[in-house]
C-alpha positions in Angstrom: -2.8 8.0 85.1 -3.9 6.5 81.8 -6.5 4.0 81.8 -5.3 1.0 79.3 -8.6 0.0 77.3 -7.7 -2.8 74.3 -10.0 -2.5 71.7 -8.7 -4.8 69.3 -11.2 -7.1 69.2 -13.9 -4.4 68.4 -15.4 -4.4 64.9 -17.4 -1.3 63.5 -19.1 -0.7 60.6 -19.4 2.9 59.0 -22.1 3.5 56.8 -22.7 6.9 55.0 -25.8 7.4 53.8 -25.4 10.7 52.1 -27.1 10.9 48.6 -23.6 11.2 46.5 -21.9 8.0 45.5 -18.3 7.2 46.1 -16.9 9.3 42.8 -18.3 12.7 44.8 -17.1 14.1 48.3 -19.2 14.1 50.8 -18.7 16.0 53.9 -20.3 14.1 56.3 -17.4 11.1 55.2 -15.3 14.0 56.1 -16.6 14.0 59.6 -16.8 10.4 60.1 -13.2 9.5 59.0 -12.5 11.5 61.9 -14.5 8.7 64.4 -12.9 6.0 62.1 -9.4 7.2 62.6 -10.0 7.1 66.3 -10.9 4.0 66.5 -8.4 2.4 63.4 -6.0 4.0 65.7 -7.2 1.9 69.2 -6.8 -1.0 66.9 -10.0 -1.4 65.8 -11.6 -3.2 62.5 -13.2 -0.4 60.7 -15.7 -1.0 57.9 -16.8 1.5 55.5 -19.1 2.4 53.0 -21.7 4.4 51.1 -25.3 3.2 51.0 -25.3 5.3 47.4 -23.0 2.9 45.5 -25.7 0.0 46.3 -28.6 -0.9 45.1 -31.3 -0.7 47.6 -35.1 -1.0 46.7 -37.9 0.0 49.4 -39.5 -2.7 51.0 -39.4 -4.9 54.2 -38.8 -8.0 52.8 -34.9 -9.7 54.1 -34.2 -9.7 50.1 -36.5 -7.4 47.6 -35.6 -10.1 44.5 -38.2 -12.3 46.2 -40.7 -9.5 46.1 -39.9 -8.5 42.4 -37.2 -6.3 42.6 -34.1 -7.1 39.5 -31.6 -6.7 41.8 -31.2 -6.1 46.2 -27.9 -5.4 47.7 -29.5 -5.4 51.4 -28.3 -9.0 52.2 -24.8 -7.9 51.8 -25.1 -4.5 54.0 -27.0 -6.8 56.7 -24.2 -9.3 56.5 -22.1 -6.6 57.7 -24.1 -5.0 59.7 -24.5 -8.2 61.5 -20.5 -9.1 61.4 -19.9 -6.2 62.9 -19.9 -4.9 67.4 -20.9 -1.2 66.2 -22.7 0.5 64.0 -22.6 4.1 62.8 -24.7 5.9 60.7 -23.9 9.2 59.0 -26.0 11.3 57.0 -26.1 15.1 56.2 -29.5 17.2 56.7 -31.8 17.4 54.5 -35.4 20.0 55.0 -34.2 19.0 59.1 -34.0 16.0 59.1 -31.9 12.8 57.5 -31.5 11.6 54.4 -34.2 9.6 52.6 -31.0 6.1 52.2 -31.0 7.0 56.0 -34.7 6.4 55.9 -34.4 3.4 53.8 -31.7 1.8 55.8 -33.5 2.2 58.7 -36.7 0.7 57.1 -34.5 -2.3 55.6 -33.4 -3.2 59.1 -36.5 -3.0 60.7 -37.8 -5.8 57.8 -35.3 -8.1 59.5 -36.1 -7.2 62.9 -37.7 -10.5 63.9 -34.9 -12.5 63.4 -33.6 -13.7 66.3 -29.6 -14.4 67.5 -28.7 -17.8 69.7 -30.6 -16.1 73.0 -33.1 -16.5 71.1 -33.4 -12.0 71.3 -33.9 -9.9 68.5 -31.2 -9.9 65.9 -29.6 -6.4 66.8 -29.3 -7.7 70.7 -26.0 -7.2 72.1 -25.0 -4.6 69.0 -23.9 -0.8 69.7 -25.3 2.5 67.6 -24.7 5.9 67.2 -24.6 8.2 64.1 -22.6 11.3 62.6 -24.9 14.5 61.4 -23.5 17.1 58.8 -25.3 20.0 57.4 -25.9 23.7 56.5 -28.9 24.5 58.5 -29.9 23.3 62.1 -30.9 19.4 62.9 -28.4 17.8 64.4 -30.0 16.7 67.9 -33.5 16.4 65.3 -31.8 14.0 63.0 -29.4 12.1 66.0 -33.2 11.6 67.7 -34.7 9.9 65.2 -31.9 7.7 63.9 -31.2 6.7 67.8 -34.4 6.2 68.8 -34.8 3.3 65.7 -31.5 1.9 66.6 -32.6 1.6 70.1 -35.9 0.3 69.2 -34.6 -2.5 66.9 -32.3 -3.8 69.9 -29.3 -1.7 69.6 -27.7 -0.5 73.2 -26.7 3.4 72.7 -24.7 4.7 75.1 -24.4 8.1 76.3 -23.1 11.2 73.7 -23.4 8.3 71.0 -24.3 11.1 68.1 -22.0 14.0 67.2 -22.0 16.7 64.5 -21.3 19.7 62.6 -23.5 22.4 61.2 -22.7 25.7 59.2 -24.5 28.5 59.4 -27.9 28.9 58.0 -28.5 28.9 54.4 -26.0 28.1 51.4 -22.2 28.4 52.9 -19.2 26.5 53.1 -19.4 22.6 54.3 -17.7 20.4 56.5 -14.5 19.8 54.0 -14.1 23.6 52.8 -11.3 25.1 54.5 -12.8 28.2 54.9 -15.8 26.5 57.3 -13.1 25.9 60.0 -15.1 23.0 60.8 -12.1 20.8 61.5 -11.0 23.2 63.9 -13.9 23.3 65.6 -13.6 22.6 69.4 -17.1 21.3 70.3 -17.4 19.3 67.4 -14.0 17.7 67.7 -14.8 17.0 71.5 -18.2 15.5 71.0 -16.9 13.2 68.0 -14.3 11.9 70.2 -16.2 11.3 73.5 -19.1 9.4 70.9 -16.3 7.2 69.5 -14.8 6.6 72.8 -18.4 6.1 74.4 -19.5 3.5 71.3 -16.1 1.3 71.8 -16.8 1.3 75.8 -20.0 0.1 75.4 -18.7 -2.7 73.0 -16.3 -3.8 75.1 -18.7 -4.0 77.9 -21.1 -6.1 76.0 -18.1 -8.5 74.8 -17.4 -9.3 78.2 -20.9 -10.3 78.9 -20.9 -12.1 75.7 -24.0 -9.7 74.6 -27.2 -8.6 76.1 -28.5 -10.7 79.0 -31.7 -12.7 77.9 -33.3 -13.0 81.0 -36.7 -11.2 80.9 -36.4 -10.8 76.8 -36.1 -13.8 74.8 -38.6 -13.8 72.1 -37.8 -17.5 71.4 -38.6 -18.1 75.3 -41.4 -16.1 75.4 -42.9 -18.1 72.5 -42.0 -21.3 74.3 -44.3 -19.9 77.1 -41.6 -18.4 79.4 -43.2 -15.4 81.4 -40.8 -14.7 83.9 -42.3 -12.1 86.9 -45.0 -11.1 84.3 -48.5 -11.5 85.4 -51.4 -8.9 84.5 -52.8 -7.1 87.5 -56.3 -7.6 86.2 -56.2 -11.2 86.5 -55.1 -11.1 90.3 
């Protein structure tokens, strides 16, 4: 029997931080429009887009124009980052591991980390991650690892099989998109790209019918108030 899950009031947001901009293909957008179809066709609000076509300068700072940077398009990717239930980050590998705007954008949402939301949590409380690898050379679980374990740390809840993939063999050789890679026929692939969309949407729902992350035991802004809960250090007994 069918279970009937509506995920229509699910919004995700796609970001692909390979190092082409939107006027090249990318293979790892070819992978990931297969996760956004998927969930475009549950009824989901998919958001998309390519960390190359912005301008993002290093730093920590919530806006880099305060530090001395021209111009910072990070406000407007952490507007919908925050707008959204899910995020997902592609990248291809690079050397192993991910790409260096994967690096950045991880390093541009830990600089706004100690926000908090209403619960008075860290920002990315109550928000779901996972991420989409592509490459010619092994990395995958390496790259899914690192990018999962940030999420995780910043506040994101992952849930299981919330990374999939798709390498080539070893060395220079057909990607993702060539035909000749049979990538898109691959069964494993395919599979583990559907259970992580599928396992990302669950999750969401779950935490919508909670209305996010319960605060009890974690609320910065409590803590700060003086709120310990059960805490009490053994070597003051």
């Amino acid at each position: 029997m069918k279970e009937e899950v509506d995920f229509t009031s699910v919004k995700a947001l796609f970001v692909n931080c390979t190092l082409k901009d939107s006027s090249k293909k990318s293979n790892t957008e070819g992978l990931m429009n297969v996760a956004m179809n998927i969930m475009t066709s549950e009824g989901v609000t998919v958001d998309y887009l390519r960390l190359a076509d912005y301008t993002i300068p290093e730093g920590l700072q919530p806006d880099m124009t305060e530090d001395g940077a021209e111009k910072d398009d990070w406000p407007l990717i952490f507007k919908k980052i925050m707008e959204a239930d899910i995020l997902v980050m592609g990248t291809p590998i690079w050397l192993g591991e991910k790409s260096s705007l994967a690096t950045k954008m991880i390093e541009r949402m830990y600089g706004m980390s100690g926000k908090t939301n209403e619960k008075g949590q860290y920002v990315y409380y109550g928000k779901v991650g996972g991420c989409v690898i592509t490459g010619n050379e092994d990395g995958i679980k390496h790259c899914a690892m690192g990018i999962l374990y940030a999420f995780q740390h910043l506040g994101f809840s992952i849930p299981p099989q919330a990374d999939c993939g798709w390498i080539g063999e070893a060395g220079p050789g057909p990607s993702y998109l060539d035909e000749e890679s049979g990538a898109m026929q691959n069964e494993f692939t395919n599979r583990n790209t559907t259970f992580t969309s599928y396992n990302l949407l669950h999750m969401a729902k779950m935490l919508q019918r909670t209305k996010g992350f319960p605060s009890y035991g974690n609320s910065r802004d409590a803590w700060d108030d003086g709120t310990r809960w059960n805490f009490e250090n053994p070597e003051y007994r």
